[in-house]
C-alpha positions in Angstrom: 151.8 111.0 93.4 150.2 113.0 91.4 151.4 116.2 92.5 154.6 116.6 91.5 155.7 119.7 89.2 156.1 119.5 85.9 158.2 122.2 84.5 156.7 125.2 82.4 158.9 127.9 80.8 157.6 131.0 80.3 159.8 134.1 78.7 162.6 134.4 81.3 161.1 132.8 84.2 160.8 129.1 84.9 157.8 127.8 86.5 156.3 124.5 87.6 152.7 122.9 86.9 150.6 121.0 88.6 149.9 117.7 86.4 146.3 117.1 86.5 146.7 113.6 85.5 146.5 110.3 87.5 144.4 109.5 90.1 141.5 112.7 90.7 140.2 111.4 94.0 143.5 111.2 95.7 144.4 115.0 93.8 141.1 116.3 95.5 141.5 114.9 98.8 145.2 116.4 99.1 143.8 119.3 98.0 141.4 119.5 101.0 144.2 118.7 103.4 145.9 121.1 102.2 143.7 123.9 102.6 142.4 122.7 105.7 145.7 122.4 107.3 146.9 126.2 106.0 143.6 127.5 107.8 143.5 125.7 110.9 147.6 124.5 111.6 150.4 126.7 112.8 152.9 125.3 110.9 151.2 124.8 107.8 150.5 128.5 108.1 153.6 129.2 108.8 155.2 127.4 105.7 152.5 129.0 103.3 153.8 132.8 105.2 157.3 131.5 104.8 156.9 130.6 100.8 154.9 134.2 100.0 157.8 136.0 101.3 160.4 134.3 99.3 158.3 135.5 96.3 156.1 132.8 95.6 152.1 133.4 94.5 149.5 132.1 97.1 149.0 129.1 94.4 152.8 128.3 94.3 152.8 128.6 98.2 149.7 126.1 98.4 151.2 123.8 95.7 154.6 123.6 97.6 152.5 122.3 100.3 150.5 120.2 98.6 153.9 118.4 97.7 155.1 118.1 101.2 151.8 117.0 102.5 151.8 114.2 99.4 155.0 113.0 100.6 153.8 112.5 104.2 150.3 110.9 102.6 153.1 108.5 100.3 155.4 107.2 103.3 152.3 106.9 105.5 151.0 104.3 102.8 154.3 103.0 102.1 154.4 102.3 106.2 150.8 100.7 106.6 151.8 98.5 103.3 154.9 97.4 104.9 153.4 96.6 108.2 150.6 94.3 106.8 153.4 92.3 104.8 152.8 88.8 105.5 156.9 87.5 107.0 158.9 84.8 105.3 157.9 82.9 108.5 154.1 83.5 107.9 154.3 82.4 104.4 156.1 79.1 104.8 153.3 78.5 107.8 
């Protein structure tokens, strides 16, 4: 998916950036769930609180849950795609 850090060095410090490329619908619709899910559900709240206090900015803390929410988003797909798989039985049919 499209969210998935690409690495930016900056002096001393490594950071990671957001690739902006790829599919814009699917970027803006993860990015809703994400801010959604950090206002309104405890755990996603929780993980944002848990990533500020290891040091990270309130954008890194959002991106880093942008990713894990992209991953849910990815085997959710992967999931529906492989349960509408036609069977070797259906296709010989």
């Amino acid at each position: 998916m499209e969210t998935a850090p690409l690495p930016v060095w900056s002096g001393n410090r490594e950071r990671h950036r957001l690739s902006r490329t790829g599919n814009r619908q699917l970027n803006a619709a993860i990015h809703r769930i994400a801010i959604t899910q950090a206002r309104c559900h405890q755990g996603a709240g929780a993980y944002m609180k848990r990533r500020e206090a290891m040091g990270n900015t309130p954008t890194e803390a959002r991106r880093a849950l942008k990713r894990k929410l992209s991953d849910v988003v990815y085997r959710t797909l992967l999931l529906d795609a492989s349960a509408t798989e036609p069977t070797c039985v259906e296709r010989a049919a």
